[in-house]
TITORBA-951241 format. One line per 8 residues: number of its first residue (from 1); their letters; for each residue x, y, z of C-alpha. Coordinates in steps of 0.5 Angstrom, whole numbers, padded with zeros to 4 digits. Layout:
% TITORBA-951241
NUM	A	X/Y/Z  ...
//
This chain:
% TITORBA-951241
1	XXXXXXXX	-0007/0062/-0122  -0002/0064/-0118  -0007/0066/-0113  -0010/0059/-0113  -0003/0056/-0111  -0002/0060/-0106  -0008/0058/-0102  -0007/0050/-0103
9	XXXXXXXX	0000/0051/-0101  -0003/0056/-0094  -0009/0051/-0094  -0003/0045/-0093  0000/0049/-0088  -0006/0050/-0084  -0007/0042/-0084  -0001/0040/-0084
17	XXXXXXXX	0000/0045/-0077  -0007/0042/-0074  -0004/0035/-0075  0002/0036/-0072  0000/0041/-0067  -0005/0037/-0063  -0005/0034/-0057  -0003/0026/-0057
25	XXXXXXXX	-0008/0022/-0054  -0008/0020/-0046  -0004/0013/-0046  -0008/0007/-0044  -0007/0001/-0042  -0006/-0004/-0047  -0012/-0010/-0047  -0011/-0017/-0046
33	XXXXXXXX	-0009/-0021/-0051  -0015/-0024/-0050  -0020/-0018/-0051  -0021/-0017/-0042  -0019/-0013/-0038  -0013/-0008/-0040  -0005/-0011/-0038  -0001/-0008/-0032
41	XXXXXXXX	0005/-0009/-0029  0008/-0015/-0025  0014/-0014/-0021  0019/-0020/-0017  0022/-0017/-0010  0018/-0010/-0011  0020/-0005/-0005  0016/0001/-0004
49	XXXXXXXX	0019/0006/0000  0016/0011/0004  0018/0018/0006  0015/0022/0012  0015/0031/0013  0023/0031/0013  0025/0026/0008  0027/0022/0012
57	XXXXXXXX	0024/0014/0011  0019/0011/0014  0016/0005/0012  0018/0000/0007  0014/-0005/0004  0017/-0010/0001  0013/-0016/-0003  0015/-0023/-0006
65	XXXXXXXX	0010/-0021/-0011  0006/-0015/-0014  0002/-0014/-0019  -0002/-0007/-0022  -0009/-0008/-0024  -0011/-0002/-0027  -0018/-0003/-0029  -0018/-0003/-0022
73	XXXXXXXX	-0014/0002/-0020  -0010/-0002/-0015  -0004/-0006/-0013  -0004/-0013/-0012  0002/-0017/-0007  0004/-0024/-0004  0009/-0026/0002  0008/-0018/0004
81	XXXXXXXX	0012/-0015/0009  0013/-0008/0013  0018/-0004/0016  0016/0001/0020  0021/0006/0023  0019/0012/0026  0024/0017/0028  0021/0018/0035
89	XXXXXXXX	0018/0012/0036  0019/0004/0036  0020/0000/0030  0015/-0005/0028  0015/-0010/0023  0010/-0013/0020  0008/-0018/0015  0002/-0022/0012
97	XXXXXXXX	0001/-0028/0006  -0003/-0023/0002  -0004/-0016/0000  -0008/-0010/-0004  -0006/-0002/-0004  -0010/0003/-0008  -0004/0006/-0013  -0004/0013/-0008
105	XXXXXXXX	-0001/0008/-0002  -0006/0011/0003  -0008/0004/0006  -0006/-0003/0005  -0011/-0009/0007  -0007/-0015/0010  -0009/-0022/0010  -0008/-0029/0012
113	XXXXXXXX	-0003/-0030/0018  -0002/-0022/0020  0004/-0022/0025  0005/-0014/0027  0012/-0014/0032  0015/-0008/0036  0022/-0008/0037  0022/-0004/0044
121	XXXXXXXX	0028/0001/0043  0029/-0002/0052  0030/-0008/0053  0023/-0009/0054  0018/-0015/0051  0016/-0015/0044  0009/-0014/0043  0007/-0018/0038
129	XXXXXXXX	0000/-0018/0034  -0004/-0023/0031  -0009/-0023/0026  -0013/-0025/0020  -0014/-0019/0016  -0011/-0012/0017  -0011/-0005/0014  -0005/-0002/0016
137	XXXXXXXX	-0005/0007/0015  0002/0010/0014  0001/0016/0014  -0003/0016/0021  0002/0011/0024  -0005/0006/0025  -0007/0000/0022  -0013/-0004/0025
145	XXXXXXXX	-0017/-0011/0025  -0025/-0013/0025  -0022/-0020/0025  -0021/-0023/0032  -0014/-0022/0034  -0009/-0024/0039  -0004/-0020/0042  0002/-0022/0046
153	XXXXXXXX	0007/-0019/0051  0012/-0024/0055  0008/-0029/0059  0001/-0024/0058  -0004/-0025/0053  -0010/-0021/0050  -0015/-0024/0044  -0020/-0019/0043
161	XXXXXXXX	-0026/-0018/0037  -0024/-0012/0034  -0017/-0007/0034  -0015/0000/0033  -0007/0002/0035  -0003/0008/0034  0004/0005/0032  0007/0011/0034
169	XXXXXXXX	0004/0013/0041  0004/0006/0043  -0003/0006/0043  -0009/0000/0043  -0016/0000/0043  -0019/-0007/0044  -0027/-0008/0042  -0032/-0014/0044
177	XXXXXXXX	-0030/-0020/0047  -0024/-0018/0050  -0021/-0024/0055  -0014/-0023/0057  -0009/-0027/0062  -0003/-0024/0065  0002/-0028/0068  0007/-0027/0074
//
C-alpha cells in the first residue's frame, strides 16, 4: 500500500513538473473582433529614431499617423516626415502625405506629394526635390523614384523620368527623359 501512494504521488510530481515546466506559447496577435486579420498597434505622433555606427542619431521619422499591420509585417504611416541629420553631411528633410515600412525599418516607400529639401551647411540654394512616389533607404543614405521628378536649386530646374541619390555624398543620377533649364 505504501508502495502504491508513492508512486501516485511521484507520478503527481511528474505531471505537475511537465505542466508547469513547459515553454508557453509564442504571443499572437489577438484576431479581429470580427473573425479577419489579427489586430496590431496604432499610434498618433509616432516618432522613430534612428542611430548611426557612433550612436549618434541620424534620421528621425515622425508620422501623424502609424499603424502596424502584422499579418503583413509592415508599418502603415500618414502625414510622414524625415529628418535626416548625418554627421558629415547636409541635413535634408523629407515629408510625404503617405508611407509604408517593413517592421526592420530597412526602406520606407513614400507617396503622394514627396518633397526631399537639403539644408546647405553654406549659404548656398536648397535643392529641393519632388516626386510622387519614393523609397528613402537609412542605412545607405539613398532614396530613389521610378516616378518623374523635379528637382530645383535656385532659378535651375531638372525633371527627369527616374531618380537615385546619395543624400550623404551629395550625389544624383537622373534616367530617361531628362529636360532641365538653367537660368542666370
Amino acid at each position: 500500500m505504501r508502495n502504491t501512494v508513492l508512486m501516485i504521488v511521484l507520478g503527481a510530481l511528474a505531471l505537475a513538473t511537465c505542466f508547469y515546466g513547459r515553454t508557453p506559447p509564442a504571443p499572437q496577435h489577438p484576431p479581429s473582433a470580427d473573425g479577419g486579420p489579427p489586430l496590431g498597434y496604432y499610434l498618433r505622433d509616432a516618432r522613430i529614431l534612428g542611430t548611426d555606427d557612433q550612436g549618434r542619431v541620424t534620421y528621425r521619422i515622425m508620422a501623424d499617423n502609424l499603424e502596424e499591420l502584422p499579418g503583413d509585417q509592415q508599418l502603415k504611416m500618414e502625414g510622414v516626415r524625415i529628418e535626416y541629420e548625418p554627421a558629415d553631411a547636409d541635413s535634408w528633410l523629407i515629408s510625404a502625405g503617405a508611407g509604408s515600412a517593413p517592421k526592420d525599418g530597412s526602406e520606407l516607400a513614400l507617396e503622394g506629394d514627396v518633397v526631399l529639401r537639403n539644408k546647405p551647411r553654406d549659404d548656398g540654394n536648397a535643392v529641393v526635390i519632388n516626386a510622387e512616389a519614393l523609397r528613402f533607404f537609412p542605412d545607405t543614405s539613398s532614396a530613389e523614384s521610378e516616378t518623374p521628378v523635379r528637382i530645383s536649386v535656385g532659378d535651375w530646374h531638372v525633371e527627369a523620368g527616374r531618380l537615385r541619390t546619395h543624400l550623404k555624398g551629395d550625389v544624383m543620377e537622373l534616367e530617361s527623359k531628362v529636360h532641365g533649364k538653367f537660368a542666370k
